[in-house]
N, C-alpha and C positions, 0 to 999 in steps of 0.2 A: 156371121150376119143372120139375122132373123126376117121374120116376116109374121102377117095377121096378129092374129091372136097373142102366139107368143109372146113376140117381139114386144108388144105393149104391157103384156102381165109383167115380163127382166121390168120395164122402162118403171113401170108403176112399184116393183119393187123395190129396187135401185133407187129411186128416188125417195123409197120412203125410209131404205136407210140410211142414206144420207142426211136427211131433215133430222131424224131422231137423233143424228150425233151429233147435228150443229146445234139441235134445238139445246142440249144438254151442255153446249158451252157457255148458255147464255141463260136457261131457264131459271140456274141458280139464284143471278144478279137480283131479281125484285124480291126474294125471299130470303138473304143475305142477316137482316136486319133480325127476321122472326128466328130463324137456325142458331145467330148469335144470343139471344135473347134464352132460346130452348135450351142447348148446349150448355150455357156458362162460360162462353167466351167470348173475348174483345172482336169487335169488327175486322181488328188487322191479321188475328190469328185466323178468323172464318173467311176470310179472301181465301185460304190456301185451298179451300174446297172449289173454288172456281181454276185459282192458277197450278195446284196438282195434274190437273184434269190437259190441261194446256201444254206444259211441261210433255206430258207421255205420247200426246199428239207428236210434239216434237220431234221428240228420240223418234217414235214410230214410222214416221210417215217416209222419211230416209230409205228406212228397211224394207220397206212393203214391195219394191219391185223383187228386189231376191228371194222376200219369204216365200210371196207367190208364185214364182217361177220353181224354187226348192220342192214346196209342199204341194203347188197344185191348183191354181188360180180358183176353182170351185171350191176346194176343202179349205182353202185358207182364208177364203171370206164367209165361209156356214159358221168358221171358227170362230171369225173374230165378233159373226155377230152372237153367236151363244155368250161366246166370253164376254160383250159390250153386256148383255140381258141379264147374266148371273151377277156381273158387278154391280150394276143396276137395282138389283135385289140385296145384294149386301149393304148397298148404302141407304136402301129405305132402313133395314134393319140395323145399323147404325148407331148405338149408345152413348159413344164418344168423339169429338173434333176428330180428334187422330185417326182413330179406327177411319170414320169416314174419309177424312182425306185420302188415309192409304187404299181404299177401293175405289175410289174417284180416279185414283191413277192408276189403278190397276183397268176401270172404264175404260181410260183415255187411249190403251194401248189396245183396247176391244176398236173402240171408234177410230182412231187415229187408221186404221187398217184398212176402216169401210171406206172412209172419206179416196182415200187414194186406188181401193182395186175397184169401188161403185164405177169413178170415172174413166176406167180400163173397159170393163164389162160393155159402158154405155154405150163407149166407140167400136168397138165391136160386133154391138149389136145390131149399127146401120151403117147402110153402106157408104163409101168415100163419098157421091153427094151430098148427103143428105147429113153429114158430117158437124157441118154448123147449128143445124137445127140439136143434133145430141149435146152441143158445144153448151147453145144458150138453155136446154133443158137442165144440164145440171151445173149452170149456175146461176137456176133458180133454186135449185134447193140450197146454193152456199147462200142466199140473199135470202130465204124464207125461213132457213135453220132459226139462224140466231136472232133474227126479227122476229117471229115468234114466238120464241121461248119465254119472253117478259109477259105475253100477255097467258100463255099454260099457266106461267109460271102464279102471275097474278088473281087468277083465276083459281089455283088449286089451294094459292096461301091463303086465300078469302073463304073461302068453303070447305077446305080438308084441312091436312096439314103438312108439314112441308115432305115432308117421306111422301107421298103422292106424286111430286113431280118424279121421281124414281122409277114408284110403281107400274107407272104409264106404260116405262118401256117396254115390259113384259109379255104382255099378249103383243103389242106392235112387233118387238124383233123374235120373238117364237115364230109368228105367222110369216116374216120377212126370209127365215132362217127353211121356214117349209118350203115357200115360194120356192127360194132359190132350190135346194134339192130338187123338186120334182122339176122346176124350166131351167134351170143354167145347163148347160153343155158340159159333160164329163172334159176333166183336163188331167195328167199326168206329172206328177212332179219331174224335175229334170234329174237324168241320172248323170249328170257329169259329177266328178268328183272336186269343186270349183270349191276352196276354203272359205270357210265363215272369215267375213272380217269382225273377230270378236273384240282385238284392242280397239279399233276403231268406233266401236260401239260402247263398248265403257267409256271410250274418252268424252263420246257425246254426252250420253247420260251425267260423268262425274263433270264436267265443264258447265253446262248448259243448267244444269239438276243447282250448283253449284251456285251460281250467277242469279239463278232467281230466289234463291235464301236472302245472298245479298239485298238484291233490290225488294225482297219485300221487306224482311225484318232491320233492314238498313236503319230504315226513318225511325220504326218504335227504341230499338237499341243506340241511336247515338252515332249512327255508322261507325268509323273506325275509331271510337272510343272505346268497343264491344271485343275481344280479344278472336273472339267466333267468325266475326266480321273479316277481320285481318285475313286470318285463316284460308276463310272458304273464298277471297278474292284471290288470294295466290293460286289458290288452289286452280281456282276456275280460269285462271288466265296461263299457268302452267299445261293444265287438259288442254283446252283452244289452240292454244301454240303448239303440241304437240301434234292434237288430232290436226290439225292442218300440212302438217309437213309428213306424217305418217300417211296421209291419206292422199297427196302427192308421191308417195314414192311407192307403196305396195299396188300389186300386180291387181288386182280385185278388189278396190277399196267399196266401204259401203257410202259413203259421198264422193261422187268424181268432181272435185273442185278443178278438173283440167276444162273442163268449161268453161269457168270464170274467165279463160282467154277473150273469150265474147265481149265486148264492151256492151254494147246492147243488152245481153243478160245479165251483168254486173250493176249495169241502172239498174236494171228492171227488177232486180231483185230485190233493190234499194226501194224502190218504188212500193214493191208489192209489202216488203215491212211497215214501211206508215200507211198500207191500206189496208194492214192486218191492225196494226197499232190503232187507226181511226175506227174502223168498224168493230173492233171489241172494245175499242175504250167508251167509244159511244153511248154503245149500248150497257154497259158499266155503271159511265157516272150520270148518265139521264133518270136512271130509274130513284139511283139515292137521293137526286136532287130534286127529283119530284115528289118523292116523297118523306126526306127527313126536313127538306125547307119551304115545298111550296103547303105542303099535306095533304098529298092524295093516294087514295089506296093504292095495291099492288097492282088490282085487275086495271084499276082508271090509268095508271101509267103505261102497262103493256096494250092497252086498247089507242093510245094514243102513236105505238109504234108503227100501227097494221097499216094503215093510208098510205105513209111512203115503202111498206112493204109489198105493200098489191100492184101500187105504179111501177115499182121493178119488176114485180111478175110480168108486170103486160108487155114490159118491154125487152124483157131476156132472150126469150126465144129469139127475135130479130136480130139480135147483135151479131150472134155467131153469123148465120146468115151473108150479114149487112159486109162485115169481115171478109168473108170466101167469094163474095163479089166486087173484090176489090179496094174498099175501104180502108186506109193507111187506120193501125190500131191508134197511131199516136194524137191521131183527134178526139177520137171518143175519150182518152185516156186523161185528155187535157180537160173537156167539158167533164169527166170527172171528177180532176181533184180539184175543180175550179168550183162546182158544185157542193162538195163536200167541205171544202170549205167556206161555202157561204154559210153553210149549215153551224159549222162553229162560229162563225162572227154572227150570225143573230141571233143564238142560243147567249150568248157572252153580253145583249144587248138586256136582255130580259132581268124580270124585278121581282121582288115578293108580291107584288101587285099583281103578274102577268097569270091574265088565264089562259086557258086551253086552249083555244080559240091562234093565241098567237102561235104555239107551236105547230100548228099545221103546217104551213110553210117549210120552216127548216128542217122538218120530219121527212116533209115530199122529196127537199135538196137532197138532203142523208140517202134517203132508200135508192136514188136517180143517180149517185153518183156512185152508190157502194156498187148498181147495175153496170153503169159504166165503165168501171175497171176491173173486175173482175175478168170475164175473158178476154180482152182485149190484151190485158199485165200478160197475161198466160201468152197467148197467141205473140206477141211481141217479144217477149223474152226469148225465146225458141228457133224467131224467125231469119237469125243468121248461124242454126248451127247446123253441122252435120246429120242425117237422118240416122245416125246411131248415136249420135248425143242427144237426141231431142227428148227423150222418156227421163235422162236424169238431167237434163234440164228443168224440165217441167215439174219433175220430183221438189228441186232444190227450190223453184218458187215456190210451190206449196208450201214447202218447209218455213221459207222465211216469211211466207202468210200466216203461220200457225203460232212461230215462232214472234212475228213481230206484236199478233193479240196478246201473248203469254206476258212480254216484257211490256207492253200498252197498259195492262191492267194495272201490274205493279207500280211501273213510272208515276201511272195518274193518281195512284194514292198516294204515293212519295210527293209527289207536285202541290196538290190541294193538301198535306198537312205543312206543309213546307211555307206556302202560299197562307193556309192560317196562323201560323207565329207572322208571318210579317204584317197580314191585316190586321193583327188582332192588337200587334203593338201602334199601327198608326190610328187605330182608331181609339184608344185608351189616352191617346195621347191630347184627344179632344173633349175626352168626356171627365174633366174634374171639378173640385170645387171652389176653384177660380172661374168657371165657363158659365156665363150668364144663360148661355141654354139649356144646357145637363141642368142648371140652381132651379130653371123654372119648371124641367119636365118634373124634377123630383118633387116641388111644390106640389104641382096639380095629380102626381101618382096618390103623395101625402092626403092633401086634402078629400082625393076620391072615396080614400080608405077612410079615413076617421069618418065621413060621412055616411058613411056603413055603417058603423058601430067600435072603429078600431083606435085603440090608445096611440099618443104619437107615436112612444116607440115600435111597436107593431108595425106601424103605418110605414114608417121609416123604411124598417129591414123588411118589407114588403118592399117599396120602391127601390129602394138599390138591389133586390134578386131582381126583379122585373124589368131593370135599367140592364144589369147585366146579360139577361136573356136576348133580349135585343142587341147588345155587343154581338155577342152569342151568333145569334139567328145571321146579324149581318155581316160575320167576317165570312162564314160559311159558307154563304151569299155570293161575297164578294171570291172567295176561293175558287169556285165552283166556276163561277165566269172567268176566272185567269183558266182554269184546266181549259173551257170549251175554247176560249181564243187558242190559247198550249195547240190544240185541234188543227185549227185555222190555220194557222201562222206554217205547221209543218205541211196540210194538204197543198197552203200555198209554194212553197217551195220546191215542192216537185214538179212543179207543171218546167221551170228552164231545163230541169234534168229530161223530162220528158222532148223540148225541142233538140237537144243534145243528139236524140237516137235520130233525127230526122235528116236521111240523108237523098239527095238528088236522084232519081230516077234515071235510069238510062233512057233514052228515047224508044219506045216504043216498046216496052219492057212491064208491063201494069204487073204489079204488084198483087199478089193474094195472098191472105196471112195464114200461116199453119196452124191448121185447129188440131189438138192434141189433147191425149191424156197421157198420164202422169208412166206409164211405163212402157 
């Protein structure tokens, strides 16, 4: 426990490394488009720079209670953020996809470390009181990470270029990395002689590592027409199956899935995946769809994120709070996905037409509901287990928040190209040369151009590209609004699960929810 000065320099450091990690799962997203473009590769091959990144969280965040306790809860977060800074620096310097990917993840396991000792340290720092207040402090930094990243990110792709968003981190986690040395509290690694769970950890990696090959290179390959494909599903579902029954039965596993006895944490872990799934898919396909269909710059789409990013700031702190005074989590949790998915159904309503102006609104819902579940999912999942299950409780939601964005990203583009063959053939099926409205658009494309100066035939194979653009522009259109409903439809569905956890009160028994961090 801290106090004065201190206490506030850990708080202000902690929280900025936090942001730097989220910002960097999401900073990518608006700049996607230029990296593809710079590089010489396809959009589906340069997703991997975002979902590498996601993947090492995964693996990571599991480990982080043992490495810390092993190594030394101070030395192992100085490490992880040097290590988060130098990857950081490799991937500005970056010549090739691959090269970069492979630092991105090598990042992911710098960041995936911070994210979960940052909200160790936090709780720590204040006392049992005042608890809630450290609750809703740092998940304002999981609500401002990734809401912010689109607009650096937009910002740095308009004016620098895209190695910039990288550069950033450098002076940020050097001076995070000083912080901490000179104010964190010396700690001691543990000298028990307590074995590494190493199978357990490959399993995760080769399972998990495994599964997201699948779902990303799925849809470009053909899925199981691709012989790779085949392969790496067995593969991934052979690991899973294992690391589950292995990690049930060793003495020290690195996931205690003996928790899952919990029903309450087995929702809620359900829960916390489509609130990882919805807030990194969001923030995903908003940015493409703003700018490969409606055409607005990088920085004008991440500037459009900040409004329902600042509304959650205002109202994070309060939750935790609102929680340790009594407040059953499963309300706030409900007005969240109830919110969140309003967010999808009126993103899903919107047009080539729609300006700026309309997505204010479901930007507010977004930023109001991503507030509202975050610690409430946490403090809820925890809040029927033993006080030596509660750190790998907390651990495993994390996980399946980290883990639910990773598979969120992949799905949604698996979704929207999936979603394009099928608009693409119903709308072809209206535009031929029997259709008295395709005969007339092509007339007056026709006549526009010869009236320029152009021969028929010119005219012609001008209007049928420009007929097709429009195919084009509007199956895109239309894909882009099945993903956001895709959004809706899943936010919507978790609210019965969430009445599920709700159970009768003893008399006279008020209820406080356990505010925690992850170890």
């Amino acid at each position: 426990m801290e106090t004065g000065f201190r206490k506030w320099i850990i708080v202000i450091t902690i929280i900025t490394s936090t942001i730097i990690e989220l910002i960097d799962t999401t900073i990518v997203n608006v700049s996607i488009n230029t990296m593809s473009g710079n590089l010489g590769a396809s959009l589906e091959d340069t997703a991997w720079v975002i979902t590498s990144y996601a993947i090492a969280n995964v693996i990571i965040i599991p480990m982080t209670s043992f490495l810390a306790e092993k190594i030394g809860r101070k030395q192992y977060y100085i490490g992880s953020i040097l290590l988060f800074t130098l990857a950081s620096a490799m991937c500005g310097f970056s010549n090739s996809l691959w090269e970069l990917v492979a630092f991105r993840f090598i990042q992911g396991v710098g960041g995936g470390a911070l994210l979960s000792t940052s909200q160790a340290i936090l709780f720590e720092t204040f006392p049992p009181k005042e608890r809630g207040l450290a609750s809703g402090i740092f998940s304002l930094g999981i609500i401002i990470g990734p809401s912010i990243g689109p607009v650096m990110g937009g910002y740095i792709v308009d004016n620098l270029s895209w190695q910039w968003i990288f550069y950033v981190n450098i002076p940020i986690g050097l001076m995070a990395a000083l912080l901490s040395f000179i104010y964190l509290r010396p700690t001691k690694g543990s000298s028990d002689n307590r074995r590494i769970d190493w199978l357990g950890i490959f399993l995760l990696a080769i399972g998990v590592g495994a599964l997201q090959v699948v779902l990303e290179r799925g849809e470009t390959d053909d899925w199981f027409a691709a012989t790779y494909i085949i392969v790496l599903s067995v593969l991934s579902a052979i690991s899973l199956t294992v690391l589950v029954w292995w990690e049930l039965t060793t003495e020290h596993p690195v996931i205690n899935f003996r928790v899952l006895k919990s029903t309450t944490l087995s929702i809620s872990a359900i829960m916390t995946f489509v609130l990882g799934f919805g807030l990194f898919s969001a923030v995903f396909v908003f940015p493409l769809y703003a700018q490969r269909i409606i055409g607005y710059s990088a920085f004008q789409t991440g500037t459009m994120l900040l409004p329902g990013t600042l509304m959650a700031a205002m109202i994070s702190p309060f939750l935790g709070r609102m929680l340790q005074s009594g407040l059953r989590p499963q309300y706030l949790i409900i007005t969240g996905f109830l919110f969140s998915a309003i967010f999808g159904f009126l993103m899903s309503r919107s047009n080539l037409e729609t300006g700026s102006a309309y997505f204010f609104i479901p930007l507010i819902f977004r930023g109001l509901g991503a507030a509202l579940l975050i610690v409430p999912l946490t403090a809820l999942a925890v809040s029927e287990l033993k006080p030596q299950d509660i750190p790998q409780g907390a651990a495993l939601n994390n996980m399946m928040r980290q883990m639910g964005g990773s598979f969120g990203i992949a799905l949604i583009n698996t979704y929207i190209a999936n979603r394009a063959a099928v608009n693409r053939t119903a709308l072809v099926t209206h535009v031929t040369a029997a259709d008295p409205a395709t005969q007339m658009r092509l007339e007056s494309f026709v006549r526009n151009l010869m009236a320029h100066g152009a021969t028929y035939l010119r005219a012609m194979q001008q209007a049928i590209g420009s007929l097709e653009n429009t195919v084009v522009r509007q199956t895109f259109l239309l894909s882009y609004m099945d993903a956001f409903l895709l959004l809706a439809i899943m936010n919507a569905l978790c609210i019965p699960l969430v009445l599920m956890t709700i159970k009768k009160r003893k008399a006279g028994t008020p209820q406080k929810a356990v505010v925690v961090s992850d170890h």
